[in-house]
C-alpha positions as CSV (number, residue, x, y, z in Angstrom):
1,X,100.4,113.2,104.5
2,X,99.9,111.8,101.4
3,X,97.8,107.9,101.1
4,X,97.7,105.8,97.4
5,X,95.8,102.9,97.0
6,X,96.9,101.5,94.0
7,X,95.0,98.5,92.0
8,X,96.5,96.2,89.7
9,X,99.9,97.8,89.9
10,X,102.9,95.5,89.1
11,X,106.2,94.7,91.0
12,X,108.0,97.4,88.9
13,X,105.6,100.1,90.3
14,X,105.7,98.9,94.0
15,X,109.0,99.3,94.1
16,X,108.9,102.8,93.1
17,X,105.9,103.6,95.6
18,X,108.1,101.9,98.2
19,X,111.0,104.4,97.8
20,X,109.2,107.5,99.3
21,X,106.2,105.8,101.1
22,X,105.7,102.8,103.8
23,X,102.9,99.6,102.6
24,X,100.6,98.8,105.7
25,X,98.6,96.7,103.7
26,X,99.0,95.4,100.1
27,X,98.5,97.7,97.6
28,X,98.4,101.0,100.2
29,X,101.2,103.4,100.4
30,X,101.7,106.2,103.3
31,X,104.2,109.1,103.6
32,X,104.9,112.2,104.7
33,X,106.5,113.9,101.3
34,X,106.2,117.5,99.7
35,X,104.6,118.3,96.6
36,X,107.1,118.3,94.2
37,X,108.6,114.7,95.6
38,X,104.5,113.7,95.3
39,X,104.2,115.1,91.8
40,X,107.4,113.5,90.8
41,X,106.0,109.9,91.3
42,X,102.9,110.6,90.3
43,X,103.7,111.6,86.8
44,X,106.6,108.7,86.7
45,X,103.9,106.1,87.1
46,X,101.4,108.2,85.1
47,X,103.7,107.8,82.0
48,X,104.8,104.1,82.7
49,X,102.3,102.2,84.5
50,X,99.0,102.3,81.7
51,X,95.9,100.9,83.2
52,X,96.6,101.1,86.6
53,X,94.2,102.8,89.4
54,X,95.0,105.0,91.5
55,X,93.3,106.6,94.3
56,X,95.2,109.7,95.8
57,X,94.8,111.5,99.1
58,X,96.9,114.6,100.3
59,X,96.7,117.2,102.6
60,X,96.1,120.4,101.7
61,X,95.0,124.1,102.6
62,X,91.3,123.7,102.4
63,X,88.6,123.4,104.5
64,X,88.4,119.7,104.8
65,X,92.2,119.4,105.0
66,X,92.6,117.3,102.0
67,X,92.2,116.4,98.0
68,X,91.0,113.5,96.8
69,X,92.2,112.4,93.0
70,X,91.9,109.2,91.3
71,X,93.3,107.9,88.5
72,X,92.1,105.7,85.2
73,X,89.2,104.7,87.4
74,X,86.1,105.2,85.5
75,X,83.6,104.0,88.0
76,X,84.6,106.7,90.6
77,X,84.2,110.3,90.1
78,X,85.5,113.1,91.9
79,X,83.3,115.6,92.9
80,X,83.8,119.4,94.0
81,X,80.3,120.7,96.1
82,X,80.7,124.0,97.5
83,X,84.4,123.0,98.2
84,X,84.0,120.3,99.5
85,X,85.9,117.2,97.8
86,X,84.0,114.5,97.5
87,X,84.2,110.8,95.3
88,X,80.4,109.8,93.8
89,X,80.4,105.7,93.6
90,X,78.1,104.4,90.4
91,X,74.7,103.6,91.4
92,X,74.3,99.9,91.3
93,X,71.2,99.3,94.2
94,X,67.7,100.2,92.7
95,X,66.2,102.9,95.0
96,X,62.8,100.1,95.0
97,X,64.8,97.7,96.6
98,X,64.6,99.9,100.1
99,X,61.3,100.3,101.6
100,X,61.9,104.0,103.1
């Protein structure tokens, strides 16, 4: 299972995305492809789609079951602890602002 949430894509890009994977929701692509077919379309809209975000989900072999990548996002991080793959948001709420 592979999901893309894509932001600021264009039409071009969609379309592509729409080839191998189904769009609940605007901007959201699921399917059930193999590696290379994921790869493939990753790298196609790496090379020809500059400045758009991408967040990437697939399974995999690990203990959680999945990897999480993102792409030209630069407020997300991905993070590895002990394995475990995880995606650190920027800290924008002042740790004064909660009184526990």
């Amino acid at each position: 299972m592979t999901i893309i949430i894509a932001q600021d894509s264009p039409d071009a890009i969609r379309g592509i995305l729409k080839r191998w994977f189904i769009e609940p929701k605007p901007q959201v692509f699921v399917g059930s492809v193999n590696k290379s077919v994921r790869e493939h379309v990753l790298s196609y809209i790496r090379k020809n789609a500059v400045g758009i975000r991408l967040l990437i989900i697939y399974s995999a072999s690990n203990c959680q079951g999945f990897v999480i990548e993102h792409v030209n996002d630069p407020d997300y991080s991905e993070v590895s602890l002990d394995g475990l793959h995880l995606v650190a948001a920027p800290q924008s709420v002042r740790s004064e602002d909660f009184p526990f």
